[in-house]
Chimera marker file (.cmm) of the C-alpha trace (Angstrom):
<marker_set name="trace">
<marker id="1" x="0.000" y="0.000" z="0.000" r="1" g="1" b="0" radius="0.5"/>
<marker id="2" x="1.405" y="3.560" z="-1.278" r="1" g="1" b="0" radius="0.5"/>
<marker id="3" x="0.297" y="6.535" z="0.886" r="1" g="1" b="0" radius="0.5"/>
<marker id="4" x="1.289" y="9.521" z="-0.783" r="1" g="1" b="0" radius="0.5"/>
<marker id="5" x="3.554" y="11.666" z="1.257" r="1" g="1" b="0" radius="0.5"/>
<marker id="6" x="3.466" y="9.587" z="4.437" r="1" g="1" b="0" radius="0.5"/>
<marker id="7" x="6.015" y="7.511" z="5.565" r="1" g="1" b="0" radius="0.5"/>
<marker id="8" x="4.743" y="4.534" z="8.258" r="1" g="1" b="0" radius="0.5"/>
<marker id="9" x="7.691" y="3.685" z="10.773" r="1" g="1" b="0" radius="0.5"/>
<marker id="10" x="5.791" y="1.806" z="13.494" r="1" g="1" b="0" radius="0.5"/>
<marker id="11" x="3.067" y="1.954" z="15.406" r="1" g="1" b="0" radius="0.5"/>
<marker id="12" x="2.006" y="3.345" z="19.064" r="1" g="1" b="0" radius="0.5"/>
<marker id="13" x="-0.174" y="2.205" z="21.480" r="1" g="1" b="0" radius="0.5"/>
<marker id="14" x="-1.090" y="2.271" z="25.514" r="1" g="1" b="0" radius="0.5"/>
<marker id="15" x="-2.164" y="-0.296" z="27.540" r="1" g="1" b="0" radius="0.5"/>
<marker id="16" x="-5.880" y="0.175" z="28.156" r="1" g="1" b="0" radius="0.5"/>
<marker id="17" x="-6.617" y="1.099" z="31.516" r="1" g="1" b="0" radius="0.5"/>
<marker id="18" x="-9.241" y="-2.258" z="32.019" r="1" g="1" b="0" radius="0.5"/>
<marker id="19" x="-6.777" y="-4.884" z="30.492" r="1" g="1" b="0" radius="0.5"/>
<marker id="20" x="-3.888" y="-6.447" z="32.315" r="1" g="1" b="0" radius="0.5"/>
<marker id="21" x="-0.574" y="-4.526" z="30.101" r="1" g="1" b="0" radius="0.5"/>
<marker id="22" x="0.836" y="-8.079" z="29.489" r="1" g="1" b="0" radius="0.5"/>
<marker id="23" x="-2.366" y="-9.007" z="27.311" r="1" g="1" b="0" radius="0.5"/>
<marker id="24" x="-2.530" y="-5.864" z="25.629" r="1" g="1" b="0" radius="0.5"/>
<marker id="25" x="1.253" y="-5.833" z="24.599" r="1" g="1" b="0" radius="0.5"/>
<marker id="26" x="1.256" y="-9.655" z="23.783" r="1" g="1" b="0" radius="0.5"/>
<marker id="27" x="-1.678" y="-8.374" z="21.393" r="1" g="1" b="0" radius="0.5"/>
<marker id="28" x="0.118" y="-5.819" z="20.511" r="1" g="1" b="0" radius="0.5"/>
<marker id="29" x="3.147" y="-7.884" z="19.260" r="1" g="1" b="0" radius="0.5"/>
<marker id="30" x="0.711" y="-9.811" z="17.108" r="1" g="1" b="0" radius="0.5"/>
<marker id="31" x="-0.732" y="-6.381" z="15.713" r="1" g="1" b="0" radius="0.5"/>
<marker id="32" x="2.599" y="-4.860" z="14.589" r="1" g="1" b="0" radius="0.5"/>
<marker id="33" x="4.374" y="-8.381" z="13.454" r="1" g="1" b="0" radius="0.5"/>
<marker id="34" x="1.169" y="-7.944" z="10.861" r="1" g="1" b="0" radius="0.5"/>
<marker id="35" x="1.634" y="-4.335" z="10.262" r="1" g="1" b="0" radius="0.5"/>
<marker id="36" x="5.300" y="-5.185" z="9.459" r="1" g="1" b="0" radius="0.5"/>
<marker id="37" x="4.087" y="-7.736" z="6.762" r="1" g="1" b="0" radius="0.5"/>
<marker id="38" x="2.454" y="-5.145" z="4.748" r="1" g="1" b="0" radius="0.5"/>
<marker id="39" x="4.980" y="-2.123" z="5.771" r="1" g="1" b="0" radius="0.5"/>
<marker id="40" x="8.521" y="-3.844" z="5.795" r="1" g="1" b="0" radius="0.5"/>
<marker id="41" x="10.209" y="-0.525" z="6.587" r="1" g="1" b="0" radius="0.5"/>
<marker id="42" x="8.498" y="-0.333" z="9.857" r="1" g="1" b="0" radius="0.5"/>
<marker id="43" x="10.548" y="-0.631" z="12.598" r="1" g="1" b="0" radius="0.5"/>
<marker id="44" x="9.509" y="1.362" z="15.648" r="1" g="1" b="0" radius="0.5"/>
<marker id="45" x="7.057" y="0.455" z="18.512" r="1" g="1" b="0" radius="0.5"/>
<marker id="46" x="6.204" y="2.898" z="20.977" r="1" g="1" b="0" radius="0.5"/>
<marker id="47" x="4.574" y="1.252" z="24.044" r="1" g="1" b="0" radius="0.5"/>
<marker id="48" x="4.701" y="1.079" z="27.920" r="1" g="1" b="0" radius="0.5"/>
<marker id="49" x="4.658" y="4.223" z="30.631" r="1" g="1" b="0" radius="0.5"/>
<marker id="50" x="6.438" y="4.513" z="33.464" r="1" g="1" b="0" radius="0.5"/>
<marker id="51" x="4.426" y="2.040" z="34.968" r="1" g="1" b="0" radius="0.5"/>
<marker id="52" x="4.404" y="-0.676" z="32.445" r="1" g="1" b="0" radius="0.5"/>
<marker id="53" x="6.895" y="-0.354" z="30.564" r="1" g="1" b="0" radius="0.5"/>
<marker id="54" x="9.058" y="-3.835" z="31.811" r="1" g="1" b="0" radius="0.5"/>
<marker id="55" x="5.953" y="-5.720" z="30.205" r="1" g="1" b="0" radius="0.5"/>
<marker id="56" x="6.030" y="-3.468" z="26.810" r="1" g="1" b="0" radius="0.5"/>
<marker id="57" x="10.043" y="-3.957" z="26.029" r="1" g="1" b="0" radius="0.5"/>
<marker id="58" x="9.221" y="-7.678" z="26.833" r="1" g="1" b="0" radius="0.5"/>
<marker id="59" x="6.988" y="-8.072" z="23.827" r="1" g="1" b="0" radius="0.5"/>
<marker id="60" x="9.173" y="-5.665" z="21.697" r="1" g="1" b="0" radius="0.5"/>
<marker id="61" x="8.864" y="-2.068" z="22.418" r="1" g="1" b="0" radius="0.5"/>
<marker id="62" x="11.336" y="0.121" z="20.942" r="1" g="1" b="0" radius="0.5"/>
<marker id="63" x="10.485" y="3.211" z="22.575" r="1" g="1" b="0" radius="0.5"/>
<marker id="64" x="8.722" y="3.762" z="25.906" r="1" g="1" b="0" radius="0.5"/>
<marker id="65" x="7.353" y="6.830" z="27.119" r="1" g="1" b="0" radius="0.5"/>
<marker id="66" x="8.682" y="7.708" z="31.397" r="1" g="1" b="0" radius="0.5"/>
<marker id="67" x="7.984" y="11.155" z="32.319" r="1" g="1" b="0" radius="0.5"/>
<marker id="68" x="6.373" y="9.985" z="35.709" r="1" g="1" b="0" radius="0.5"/>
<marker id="69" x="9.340" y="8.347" z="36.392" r="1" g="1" b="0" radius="0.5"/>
<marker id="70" x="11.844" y="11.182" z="35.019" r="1" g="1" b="0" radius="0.5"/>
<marker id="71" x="9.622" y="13.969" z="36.209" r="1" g="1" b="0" radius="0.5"/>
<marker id="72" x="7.251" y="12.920" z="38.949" r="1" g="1" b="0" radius="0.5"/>
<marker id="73" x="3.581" y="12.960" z="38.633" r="1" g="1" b="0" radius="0.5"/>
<marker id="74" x="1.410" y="15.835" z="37.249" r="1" g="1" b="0" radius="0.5"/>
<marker id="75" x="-0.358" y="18.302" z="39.053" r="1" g="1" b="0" radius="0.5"/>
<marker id="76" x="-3.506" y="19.083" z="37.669" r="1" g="1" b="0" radius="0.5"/>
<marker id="77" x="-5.032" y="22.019" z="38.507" r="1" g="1" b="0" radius="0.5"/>
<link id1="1" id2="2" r="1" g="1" b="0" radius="0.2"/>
<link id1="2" id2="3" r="1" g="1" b="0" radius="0.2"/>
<link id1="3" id2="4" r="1" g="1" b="0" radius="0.2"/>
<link id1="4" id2="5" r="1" g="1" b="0" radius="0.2"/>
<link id1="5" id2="6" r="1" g="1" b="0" radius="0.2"/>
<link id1="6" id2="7" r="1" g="1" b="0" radius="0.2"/>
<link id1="7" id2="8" r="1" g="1" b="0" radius="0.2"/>
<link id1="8" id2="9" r="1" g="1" b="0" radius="0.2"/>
<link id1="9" id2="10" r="1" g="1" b="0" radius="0.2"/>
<link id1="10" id2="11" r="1" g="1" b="0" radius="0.2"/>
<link id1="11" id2="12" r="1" g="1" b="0" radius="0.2"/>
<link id1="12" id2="13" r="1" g="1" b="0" radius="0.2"/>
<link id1="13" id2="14" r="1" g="1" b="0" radius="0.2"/>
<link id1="14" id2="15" r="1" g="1" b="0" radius="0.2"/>
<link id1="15" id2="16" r="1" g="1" b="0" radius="0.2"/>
<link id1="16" id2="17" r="1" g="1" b="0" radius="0.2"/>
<link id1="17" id2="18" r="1" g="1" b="0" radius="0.2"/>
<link id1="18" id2="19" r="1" g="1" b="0" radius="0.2"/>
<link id1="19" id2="20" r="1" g="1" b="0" radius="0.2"/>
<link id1="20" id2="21" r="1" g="1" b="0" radius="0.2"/>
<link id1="21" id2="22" r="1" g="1" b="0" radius="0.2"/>
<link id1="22" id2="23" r="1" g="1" b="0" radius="0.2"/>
<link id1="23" id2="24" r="1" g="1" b="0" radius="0.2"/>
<link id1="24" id2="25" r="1" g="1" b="0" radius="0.2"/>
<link id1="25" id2="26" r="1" g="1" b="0" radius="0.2"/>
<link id1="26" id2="27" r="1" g="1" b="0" radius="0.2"/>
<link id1="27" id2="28" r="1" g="1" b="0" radius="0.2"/>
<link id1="28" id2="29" r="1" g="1" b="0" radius="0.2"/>
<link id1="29" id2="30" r="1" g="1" b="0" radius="0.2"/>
<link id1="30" id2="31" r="1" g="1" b="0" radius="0.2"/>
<link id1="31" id2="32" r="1" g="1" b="0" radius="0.2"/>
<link id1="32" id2="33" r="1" g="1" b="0" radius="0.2"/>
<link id1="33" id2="34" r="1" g="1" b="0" radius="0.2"/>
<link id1="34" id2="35" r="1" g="1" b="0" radius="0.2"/>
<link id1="35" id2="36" r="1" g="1" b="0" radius="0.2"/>
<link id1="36" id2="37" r="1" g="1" b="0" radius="0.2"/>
<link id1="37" id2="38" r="1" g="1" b="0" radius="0.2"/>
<link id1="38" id2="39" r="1" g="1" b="0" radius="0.2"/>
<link id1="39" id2="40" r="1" g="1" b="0" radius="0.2"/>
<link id1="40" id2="41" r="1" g="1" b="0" radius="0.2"/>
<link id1="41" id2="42" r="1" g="1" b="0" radius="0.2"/>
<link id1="42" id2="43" r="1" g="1" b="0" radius="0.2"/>
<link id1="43" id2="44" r="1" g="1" b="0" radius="0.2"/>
<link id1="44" id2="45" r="1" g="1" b="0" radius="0.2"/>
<link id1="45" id2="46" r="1" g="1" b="0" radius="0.2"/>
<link id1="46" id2="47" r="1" g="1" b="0" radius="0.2"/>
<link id1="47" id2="48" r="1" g="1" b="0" radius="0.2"/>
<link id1="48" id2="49" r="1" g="1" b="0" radius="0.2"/>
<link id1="49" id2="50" r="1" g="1" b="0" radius="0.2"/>
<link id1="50" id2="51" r="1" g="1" b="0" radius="0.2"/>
<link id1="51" id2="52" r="1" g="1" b="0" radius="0.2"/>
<link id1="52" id2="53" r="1" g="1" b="0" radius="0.2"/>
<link id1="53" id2="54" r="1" g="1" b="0" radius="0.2"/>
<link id1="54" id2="55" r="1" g="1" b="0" radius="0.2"/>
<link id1="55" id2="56" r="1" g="1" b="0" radius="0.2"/>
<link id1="56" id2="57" r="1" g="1" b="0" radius="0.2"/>
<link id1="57" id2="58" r="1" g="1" b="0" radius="0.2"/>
<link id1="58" id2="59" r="1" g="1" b="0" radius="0.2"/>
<link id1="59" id2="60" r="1" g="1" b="0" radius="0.2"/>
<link id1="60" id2="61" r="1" g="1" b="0" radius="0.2"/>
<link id1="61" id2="62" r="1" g="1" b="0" radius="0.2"/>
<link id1="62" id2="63" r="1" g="1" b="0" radius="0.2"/>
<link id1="63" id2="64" r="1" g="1" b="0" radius="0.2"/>
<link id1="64" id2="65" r="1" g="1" b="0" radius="0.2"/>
<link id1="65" id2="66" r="1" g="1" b="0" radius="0.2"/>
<link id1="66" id2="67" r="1" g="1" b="0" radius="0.2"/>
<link id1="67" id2="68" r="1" g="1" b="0" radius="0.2"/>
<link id1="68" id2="69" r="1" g="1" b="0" radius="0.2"/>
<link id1="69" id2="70" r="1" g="1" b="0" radius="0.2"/>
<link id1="70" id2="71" r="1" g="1" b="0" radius="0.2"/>
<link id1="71" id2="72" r="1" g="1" b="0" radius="0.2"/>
<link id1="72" id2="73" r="1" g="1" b="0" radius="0.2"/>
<link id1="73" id2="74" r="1" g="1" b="0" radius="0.2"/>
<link id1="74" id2="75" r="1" g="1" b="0" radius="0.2"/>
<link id1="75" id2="76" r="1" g="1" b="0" radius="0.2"/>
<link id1="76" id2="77" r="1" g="1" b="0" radius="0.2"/>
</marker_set>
């Protein structure tokens, strides 16, 4: 598939907040193995927050997203 002007490099995802993260990521691995099938050049998963994150590298996360960890928690006003 040829999408004019846009270049697909992997796919993103979070955990949803009523699934256990290992299901969703094991999913997940499943998902983007496909998504690789049909866009070879894709190499980059972004999964896992600071508080799931063990569980997202574990089923192949290249990039995780920390700032709790890094930063603390947010203060919403």
């Amino acid at each position: 598939m040829q999408l004019e002007g846009l270049e697909l490099k992997g796919l993103m995802a979070v955990a949803p907040i009523s699934e256990i993260p290992e299901s969703a990521f094991a999913r997940l691995a499943g998902i983007f193995s496909d998504f690789q099938g049909i866009y070879p050049d894709a190499k980059w998963l972004s999964a896992g927050m600071s508080g799931d994150f063990e569980s997202a590298i574990h089923h192949g996360a290249t990039h995780v997203r920390l700032g709790s960890s890094i930063l603390g928690n947010r203060s919403y006003l």
